[in-house]
C-alpha beads as a LAMMPS data file, in Angstrom:
LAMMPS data file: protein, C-alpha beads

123 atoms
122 bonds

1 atom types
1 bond types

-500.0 500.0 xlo xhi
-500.0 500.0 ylo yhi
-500.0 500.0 zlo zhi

Masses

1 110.0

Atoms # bond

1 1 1 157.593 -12.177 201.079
2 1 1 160.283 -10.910 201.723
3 1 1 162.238 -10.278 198.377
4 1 1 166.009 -9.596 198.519
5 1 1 167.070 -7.594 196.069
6 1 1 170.895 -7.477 195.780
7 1 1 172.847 -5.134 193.353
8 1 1 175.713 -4.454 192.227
9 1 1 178.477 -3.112 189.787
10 1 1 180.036 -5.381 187.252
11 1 1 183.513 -3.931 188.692
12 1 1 183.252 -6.125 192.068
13 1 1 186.405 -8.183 192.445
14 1 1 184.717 -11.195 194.325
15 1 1 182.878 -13.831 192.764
16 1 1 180.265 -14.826 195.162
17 1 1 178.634 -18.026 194.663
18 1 1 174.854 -16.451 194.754
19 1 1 173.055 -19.188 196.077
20 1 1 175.307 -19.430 199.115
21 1 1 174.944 -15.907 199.793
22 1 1 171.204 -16.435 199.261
23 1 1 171.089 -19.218 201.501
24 1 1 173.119 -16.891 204.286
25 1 1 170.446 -14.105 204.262
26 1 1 167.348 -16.333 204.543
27 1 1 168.910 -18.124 207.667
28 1 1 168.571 -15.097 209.198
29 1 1 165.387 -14.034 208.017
30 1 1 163.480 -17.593 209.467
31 1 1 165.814 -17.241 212.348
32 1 1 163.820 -14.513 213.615
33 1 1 160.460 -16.147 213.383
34 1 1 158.763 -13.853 211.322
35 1 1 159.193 -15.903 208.140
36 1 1 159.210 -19.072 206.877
37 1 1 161.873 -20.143 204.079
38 1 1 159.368 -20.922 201.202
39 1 1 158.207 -17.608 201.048
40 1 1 161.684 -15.895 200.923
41 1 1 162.135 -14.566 197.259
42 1 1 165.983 -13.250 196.107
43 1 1 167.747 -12.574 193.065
44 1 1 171.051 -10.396 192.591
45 1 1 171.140 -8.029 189.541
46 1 1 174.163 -6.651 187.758
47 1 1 174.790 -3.207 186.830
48 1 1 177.155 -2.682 183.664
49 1 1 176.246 0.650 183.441
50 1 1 176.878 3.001 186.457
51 1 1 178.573 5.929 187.560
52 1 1 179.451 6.556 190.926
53 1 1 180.716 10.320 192.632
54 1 1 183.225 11.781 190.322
55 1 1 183.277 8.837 187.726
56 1 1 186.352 7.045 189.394
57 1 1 186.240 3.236 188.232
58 1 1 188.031 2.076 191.712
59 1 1 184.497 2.485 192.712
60 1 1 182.099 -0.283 193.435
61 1 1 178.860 -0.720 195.698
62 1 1 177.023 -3.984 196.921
63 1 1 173.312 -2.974 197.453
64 1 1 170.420 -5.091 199.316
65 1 1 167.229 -4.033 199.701
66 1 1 164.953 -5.929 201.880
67 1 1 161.371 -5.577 201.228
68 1 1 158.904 -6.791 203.773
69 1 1 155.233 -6.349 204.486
70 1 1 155.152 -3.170 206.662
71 1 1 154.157 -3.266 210.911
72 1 1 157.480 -5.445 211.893
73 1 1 159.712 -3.334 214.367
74 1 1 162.493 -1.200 214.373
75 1 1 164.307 -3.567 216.419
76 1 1 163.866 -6.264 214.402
77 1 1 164.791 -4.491 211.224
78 1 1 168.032 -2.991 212.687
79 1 1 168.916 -6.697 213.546
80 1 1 168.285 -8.015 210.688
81 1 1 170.296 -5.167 208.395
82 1 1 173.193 -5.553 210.957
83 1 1 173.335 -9.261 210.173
84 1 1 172.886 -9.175 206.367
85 1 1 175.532 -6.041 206.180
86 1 1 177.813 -8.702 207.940
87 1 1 176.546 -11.246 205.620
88 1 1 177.456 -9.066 202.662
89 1 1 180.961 -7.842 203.754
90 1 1 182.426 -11.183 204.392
91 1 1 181.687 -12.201 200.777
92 1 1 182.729 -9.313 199.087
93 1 1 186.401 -8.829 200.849
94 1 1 189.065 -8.668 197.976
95 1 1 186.123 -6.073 196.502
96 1 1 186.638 -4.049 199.973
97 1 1 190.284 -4.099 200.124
98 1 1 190.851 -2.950 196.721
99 1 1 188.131 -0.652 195.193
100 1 1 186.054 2.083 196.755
101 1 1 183.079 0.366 198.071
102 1 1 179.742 0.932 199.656
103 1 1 178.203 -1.875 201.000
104 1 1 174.071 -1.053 201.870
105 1 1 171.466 -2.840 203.061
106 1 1 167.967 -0.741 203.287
107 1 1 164.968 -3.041 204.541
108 1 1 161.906 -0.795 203.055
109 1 1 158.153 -1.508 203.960
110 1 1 155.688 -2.502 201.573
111 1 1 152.313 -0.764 202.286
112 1 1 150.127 -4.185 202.834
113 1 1 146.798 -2.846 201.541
114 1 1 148.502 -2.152 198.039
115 1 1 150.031 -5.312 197.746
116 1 1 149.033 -8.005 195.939
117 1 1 149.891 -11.441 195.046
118 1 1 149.028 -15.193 193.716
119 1 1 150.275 -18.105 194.656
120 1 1 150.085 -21.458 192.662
121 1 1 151.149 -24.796 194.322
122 1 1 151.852 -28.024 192.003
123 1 1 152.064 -30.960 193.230

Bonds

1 1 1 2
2 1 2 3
3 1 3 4
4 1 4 5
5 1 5 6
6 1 6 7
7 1 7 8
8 1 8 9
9 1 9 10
10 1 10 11
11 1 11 12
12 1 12 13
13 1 13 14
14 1 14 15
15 1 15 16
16 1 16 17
17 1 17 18
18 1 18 19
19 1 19 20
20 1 20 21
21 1 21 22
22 1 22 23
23 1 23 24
24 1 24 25
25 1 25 26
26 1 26 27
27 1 27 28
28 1 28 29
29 1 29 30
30 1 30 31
31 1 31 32
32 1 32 33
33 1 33 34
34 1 34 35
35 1 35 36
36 1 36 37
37 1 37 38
38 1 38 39
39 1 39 40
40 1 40 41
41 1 41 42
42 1 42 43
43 1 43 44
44 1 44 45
45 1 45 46
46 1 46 47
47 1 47 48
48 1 48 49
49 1 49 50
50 1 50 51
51 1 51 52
52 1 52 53
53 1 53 54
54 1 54 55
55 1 55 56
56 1 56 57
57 1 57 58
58 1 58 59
59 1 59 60
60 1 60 61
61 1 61 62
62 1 62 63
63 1 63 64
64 1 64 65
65 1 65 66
66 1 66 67
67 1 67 68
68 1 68 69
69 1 69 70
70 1 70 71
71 1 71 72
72 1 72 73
73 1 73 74
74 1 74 75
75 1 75 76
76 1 76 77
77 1 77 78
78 1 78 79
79 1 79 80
80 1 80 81
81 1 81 82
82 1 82 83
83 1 83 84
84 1 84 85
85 1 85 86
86 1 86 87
87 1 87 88
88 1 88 89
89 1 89 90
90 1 90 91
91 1 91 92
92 1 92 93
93 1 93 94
94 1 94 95
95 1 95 96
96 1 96 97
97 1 97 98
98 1 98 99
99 1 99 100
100 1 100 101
101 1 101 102
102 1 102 103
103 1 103 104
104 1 104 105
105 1 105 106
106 1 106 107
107 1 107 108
108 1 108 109
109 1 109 110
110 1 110 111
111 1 111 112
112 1 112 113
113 1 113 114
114 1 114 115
115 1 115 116
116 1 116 117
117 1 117 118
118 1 118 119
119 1 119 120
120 1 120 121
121 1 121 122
122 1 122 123
């Protein structure tokens, strides 16, 4: 925890190299203490199919969704979306200057009693 889920259209223009991006958005997740690297989780999914307002294919969007364990701030998570929307923007400029583009980053709270998990260490 967290997971970073980034998505996007197939129509972008940029061609981020993922683990760099990746490597940008945990930074700022351990800077803030709350989280240690190792437990940071993100993958970036493609969308080939989409349709976005009218149809019009000059349109694109760049998606993260943050999801941590719930009881962390409002503070916190308004600092941390600032950083990643920052994060996102200055990866995706040719996408920005030439298509319609929304560029989101939601952080959404995962109810802790509900959640579940295993871990498995090898050595």
């Amino acid at each position: 925890m967290p997971h970073c889920i980034l998505e996007y259209t197939d129509n972008i223009k940029d061609k981020p190299s993922w683990n760099q991006v990746f490597k940008e958005l945990h930074k700022i997740l351990v800077d803030t203490g709350e989280w240690i690297e190792s437990d940071i989780k993100s993958r970036a999914i493609k969308h080939s199919e989409f349709y976005i307002g009218d149809g019009n294919p000059n349109q694109a969007f760049v998606t993260l969704n943050l999801q941590i364990l719930n009881g962390r701030s409002d503070e916190l998570k308004e600092s941390v979306s600032k950083d990643a929307l920052e994060i996102l923007c200055n990866h995706f400029k040719s996408t920005i200057k030439s298509l319609q583009t929304s560029i989101t980053v939601q952080i959404s709270d995962i109810h802790t009693p509900s959640y579940s998990r295993k871990m498995s260490y090898s050595s």
